[in-house]
C-alpha positions, 0 to 999 in steps of 0.5 A, spaced: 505 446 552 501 450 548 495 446 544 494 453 539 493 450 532 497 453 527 494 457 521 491 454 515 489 456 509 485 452 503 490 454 498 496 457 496 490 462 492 488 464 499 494 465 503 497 470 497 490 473 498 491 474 506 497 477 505 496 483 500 489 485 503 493 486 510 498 490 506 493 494 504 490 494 510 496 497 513 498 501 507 493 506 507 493 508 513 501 509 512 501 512 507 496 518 509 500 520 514 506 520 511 503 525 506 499 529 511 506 530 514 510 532 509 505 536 507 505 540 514 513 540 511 511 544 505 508 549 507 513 550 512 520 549 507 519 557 506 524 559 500 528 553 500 527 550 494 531 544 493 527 541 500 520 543 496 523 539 490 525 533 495 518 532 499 515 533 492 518 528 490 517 524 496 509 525 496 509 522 488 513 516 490 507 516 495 502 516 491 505 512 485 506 506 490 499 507 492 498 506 485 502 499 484 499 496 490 492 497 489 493 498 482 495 491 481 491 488 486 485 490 483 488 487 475 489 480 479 482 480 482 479 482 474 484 476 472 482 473 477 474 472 477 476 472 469 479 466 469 476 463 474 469 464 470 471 461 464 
């Protein structure tokens, strides 16, 4: 029988913040290599403008991303320490 007690969290609050920490946590590092890479595929590519153009793209979706996911944690976090002050 396994007597490991299952995780609990204080609050809902606490989960949802678990949750996106580990997402960022685990994005970052994802989203660098996969823009190193596709860099490293740029320079190769050579004249072939269609797949410069669509790793470009692939390197902006990346990026924009990025932005939503830590963009929105830190306007949640301000909301956050706003109402919760208040």
């Amino acid at each position: 029988m396994n007597n490991a007690p299952p995780i609990q969290f204080t609050g809902l609050d606490n989960l949802l913040w678990g949750i996106v920490s580990t997402v960022q946590f685990y994005s970052l590092p994802i989203m660098a290599i996969s823009i190193a890479t596709l860099g490293v595929l740029l320079i190769y590519s050579g004249d072939d403008t269609d797949r410069k153009s669509r790793l470009k793209s692939h390197i902006f979706n990346i990026l924009l991303g990025g932005l939503l996911v830590f963009g929105a944690t830190s306007i949640a976090g301000i909301l956050k320490t706003f109402l919760t002050s208040h």
